[in-house]
Structure formats: C-alpha cells, structure tokens
C-alpha angles and dihedrals in degrees: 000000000000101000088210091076101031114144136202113235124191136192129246129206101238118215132142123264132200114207138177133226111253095173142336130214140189101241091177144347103301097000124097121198104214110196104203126189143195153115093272087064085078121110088020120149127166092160086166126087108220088044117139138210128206109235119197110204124163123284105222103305094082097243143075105203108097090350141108120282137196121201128213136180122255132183104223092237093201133350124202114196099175098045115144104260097029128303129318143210132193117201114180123220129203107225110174104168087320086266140092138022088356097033128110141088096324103047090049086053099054089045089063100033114126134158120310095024117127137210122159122215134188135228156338089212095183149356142205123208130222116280111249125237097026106166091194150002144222113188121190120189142158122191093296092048109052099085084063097049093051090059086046095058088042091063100040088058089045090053100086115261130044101271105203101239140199127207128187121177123191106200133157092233116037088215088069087074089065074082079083099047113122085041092087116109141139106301092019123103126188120187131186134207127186135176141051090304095052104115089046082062100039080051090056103042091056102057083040089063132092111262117181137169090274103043115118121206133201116179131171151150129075115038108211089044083060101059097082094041099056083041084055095047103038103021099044110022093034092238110185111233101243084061096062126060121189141162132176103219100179138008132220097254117002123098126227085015102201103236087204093062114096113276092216112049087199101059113022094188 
C-alpha cells in the first residue's frame, strides 16, 4: 500500500431502519433533497464521505408492507444528531422525468414522497475516511455522484489547510450543477459539461490537468464512461491504487447496478 494515501476504515453495525419523511425540497433542477426522521436514526454514523446506505422502496404495487422491494445506493448527503426533534438525515434523489437513465421505482418514489410516508434503508456498513495529507484533488461526478462530491469538498476544507481542487461534472442539463453552487472559493475549480458529448470532455480535461505525487482522485457515476478514465489514470500514468479512487455507482441498463463490483471488467484491481 502506498502509505501516502493510506485511509482509516471503520466498521458499522448493520441493521435495518425505518424512517419517515419530515420534508422534501428541490436542491437543484432535477435533484430533491428528502429529510427523513425517526428513532431508528439513533446510533447512525456514515463520517466518510463517499459512505452509502441501502434504501428499500415498492416495487410497483405502491407499498412496501408485505410487498416487493428494490433496493438502491445512496450516499447520506448530511446527518443531524442533535436536531431539534430528534435526528435527521437527508438523502438526495435524481428525478429527471422519473425516466431514463436515472427512472425507476426509486425516483418515482421520491417524486411522491410527503410527509408521513415511510422506507427503511440499511447500512452504512462501513466507511473510509479521507486520506491525510492530500496536497491536492481531482473530483469527477456525474448526477449520482454529486452528493458524494459535496462531502468531498466539505472534508477536504475541514482538513487543515485549502487543498486546490478540481472539480469536473458530467450531467444531462447544465443547470443541475447549480447542486454545487456555494463550493466555489479561491484554489478550487468546478466545471461543468453538459450534452451528448459530455464524457469525451470530461476525458480530455482530465489529462489536461495537473496530476502530481500528492493529488488525490474520486471519481464516480456511470460505469461504462469510467473505464477509460481508470485506464487513463492507472494504465498510462502508473497511478497507484490508493491514489484513485473510483465507483461505479450505476450502469447503463441494468438495473439495481452493484457500486462494489469492479468498474473494469478487464482489471479488477
């Protein structure tokens, strides 16, 4: 392991939770933000920033007691302990129509969700925490992955000292970037890509960018647009794998895609 990116891990106890919906709000064009509540909610920790929950919505027959589930990934975008009432949770959902590459059961759900209505999720079973000492940072995101790049860019601004940060995100509609707006500051760069040619720029800005022994890089969303770009960063440039990080956190088409499995099927390292 290269000890420069070495990062703590810690274990969960993984049970299951039911919450209930306290409020819901639009965070950017096409993206909710559901703030969900309970007792259950005690004893919850998700501390890194790329952590994930299991959430368990209806399959098709509108409800989830005695009926089928499916069950999607999603980063805890932020988690209150200490809110008045009792803790909180905010999970954000990509909604886009409630069709395509981001449809399904759990988009339609979020797009209904009020008040008083009630999933349960599991996890996280796991986290790792930011490597210390990173000099610098490359973030790549597309719509699913821009919870987790937010909390990215919030610990690298708790570690200490500004660490110059770039940020490229990959969506359908430029306006769904606005999900980033209030991170901007001195030695940090978000840029934005939008249309049908989107993962061909985000491919070039990124071996146009400036890579060094101490840059740190996250990278997630779409499986199948990541290949090239692992293959960029580890094949070609001799990246160490402590130094890149990358998940897959959907597939075009499949359904319920498992963010753990290797992103290249041809190198599983």
């Amino acid at each position: 392991m290269t000890e420069r990116f070495a990062r703590e891990r810690m274990r969960h106890e993984l049970r299951r939770r039911a919450l209930t919906v306290l409020r819901t709000a639009e965070v950017a064009p096409g993206m909710v933000r559901i703030t969900f509540g309970g007792g259950d909610l005690e004893g919850f920790a998700a501390p890194g920033p790329a952590d994930h929950v299991k959430a368990f919505f209806p399959a098709g027959d509108g409800s989830t007691d005695g009926g089928s589930t499916v069950a999607r990934d999603y980063t805890p975008r932020a988690f209150r302990p200490d809110a008045q009432g009792g803790p909180e949770l905010d999970l954000d959902f990509v909604l886009h129509g409630h069709a395509g590459a981001f449809g399904g059961p759990a988009a339609a759900w979020a797009a209904a969700a009020q008040p008083g209505d009630t999933i349960e999720i599991g996890g996280p079973r796991g986290s790792a925490l930011p490597p210390r000492g990173i000099e610098s940072a490359i973030l790549v995101a597309d719509e699913s992955a821009l919870p987790a790049a937010a909390r990215w860019l919030e610990a690298l601004d708790a570690s200490g000292a500004p660490v110059p940060t770039t940020v490229l995100i990959g969506v359908e509609d430029a306006a769904t970037a606005a999900y980033l707006a209030g991170y901007e500051h001195e030695g940090r760069e978000l840029r934005c890509f939008a249309g049908a040619d989107r993962d061909a720029r985000i491919a070039e800005a990124l071996r146009d960018a400036e890579i060094g022994e101490g840059t740190f890089l996250f990278l997630a969303g779409e499986s199948t647009a990541l290949i090239p770009l692992r293959r960029y960063l580890r094949r070609e440039l001799g990246l160490p794998k402590e130094q890149v990080d990358v998940s897959g956190y959907w597939k075009r088409g499949t359904a319920g895609h498992d963010h753990h499995a290797p992103v290249d099927p041809d190198d599983a390292d």
